[in-house]
C-alpha positions as CSV (number, residue, x, y, z in Angstrom):
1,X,3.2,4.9,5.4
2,X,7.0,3.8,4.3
3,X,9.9,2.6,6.1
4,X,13.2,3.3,4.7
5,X,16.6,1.9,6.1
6,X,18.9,5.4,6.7
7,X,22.5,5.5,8.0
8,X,24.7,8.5,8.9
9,X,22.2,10.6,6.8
10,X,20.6,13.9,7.6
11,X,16.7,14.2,6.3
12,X,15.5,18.2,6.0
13,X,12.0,17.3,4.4
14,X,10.0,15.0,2.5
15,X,6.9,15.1,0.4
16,X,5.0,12.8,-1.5
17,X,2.9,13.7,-4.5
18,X,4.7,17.3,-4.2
19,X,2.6,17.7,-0.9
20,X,4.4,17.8,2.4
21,X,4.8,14.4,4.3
22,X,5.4,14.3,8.2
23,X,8.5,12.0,9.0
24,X,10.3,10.3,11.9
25,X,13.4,8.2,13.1
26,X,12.7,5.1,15.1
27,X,15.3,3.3,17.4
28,X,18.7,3.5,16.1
29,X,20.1,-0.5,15.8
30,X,24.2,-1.0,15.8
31,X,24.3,-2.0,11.8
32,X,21.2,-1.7,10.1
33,X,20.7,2.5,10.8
34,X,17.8,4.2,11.6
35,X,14.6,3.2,10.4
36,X,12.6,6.5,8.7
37,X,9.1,6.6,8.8
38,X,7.3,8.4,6.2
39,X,3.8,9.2,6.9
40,X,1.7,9.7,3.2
41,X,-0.5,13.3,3.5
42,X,-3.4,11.4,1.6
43,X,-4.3,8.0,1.4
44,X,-2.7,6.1,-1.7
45,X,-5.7,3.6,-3.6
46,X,-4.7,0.1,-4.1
47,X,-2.9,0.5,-7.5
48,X,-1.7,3.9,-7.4
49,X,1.5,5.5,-8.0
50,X,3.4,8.0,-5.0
51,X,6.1,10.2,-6.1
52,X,8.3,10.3,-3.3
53,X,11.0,13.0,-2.4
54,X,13.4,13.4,0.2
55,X,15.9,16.2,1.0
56,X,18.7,14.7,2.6
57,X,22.5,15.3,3.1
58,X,24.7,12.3,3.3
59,X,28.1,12.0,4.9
60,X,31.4,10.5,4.1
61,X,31.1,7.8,6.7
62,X,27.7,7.3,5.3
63,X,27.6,3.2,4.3
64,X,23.1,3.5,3.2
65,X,24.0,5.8,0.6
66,X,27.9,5.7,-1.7
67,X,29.0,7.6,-4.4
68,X,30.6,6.5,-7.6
69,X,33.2,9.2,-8.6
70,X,33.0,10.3,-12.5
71,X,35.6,8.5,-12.8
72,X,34.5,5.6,-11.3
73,X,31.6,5.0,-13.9
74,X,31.4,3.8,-17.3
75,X,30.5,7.0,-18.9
76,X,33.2,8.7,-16.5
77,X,31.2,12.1,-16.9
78,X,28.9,11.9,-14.0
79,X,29.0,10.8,-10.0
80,X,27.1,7.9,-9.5
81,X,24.6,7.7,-6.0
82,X,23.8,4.1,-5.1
83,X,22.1,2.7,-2.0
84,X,22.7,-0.4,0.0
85,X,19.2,-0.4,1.5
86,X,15.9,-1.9,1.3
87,X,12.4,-0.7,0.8
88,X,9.8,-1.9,3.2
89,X,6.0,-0.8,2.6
90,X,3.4,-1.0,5.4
């Protein structure tokens, strides 16, 4: 499984390896978020690589996930999606 740190984000579905992965929220706590637990379809060997996906919509008051406007980067053509989270693997 993985833990990811989420705040003020909805999560519609995730999959792994392009094949469906169950989810859950744990216990909400005041300034870290809510921890999401991703639970892998098929055991991963030692070594090998996941391809994880996650449908989510963010909102403005959303401090885990921030947006760079175009104008904002240095190429000023694109939005910019940046997270203030870490990744914990179990």
């Amino acid at each position: 499984s993985q833990v990811l740190d989420t705040k003020d984000v909805q999560v519609f579905k995730v999959t792994v390896n392009g094949q469906d992965a169950q989810f859950a929220f744990g216990e909400k706590h005041s300034f870290k978020g809510t921890p999401l637990e991703i639970t892998f379809p098929n055991e991963l060997r030692r070594g090998q690589e996941a391809i994880v996906e996650i449908s989510f919509e963010s909102s403005p008051q959303s401090s885990a996930l921030q947006w760079f406007t175009p104008e904002q980067t240095s190429g000023k053509k694109h939005p910019f999606l940046f997270s203030q989270c870490q990744v914990q693997f179990i």
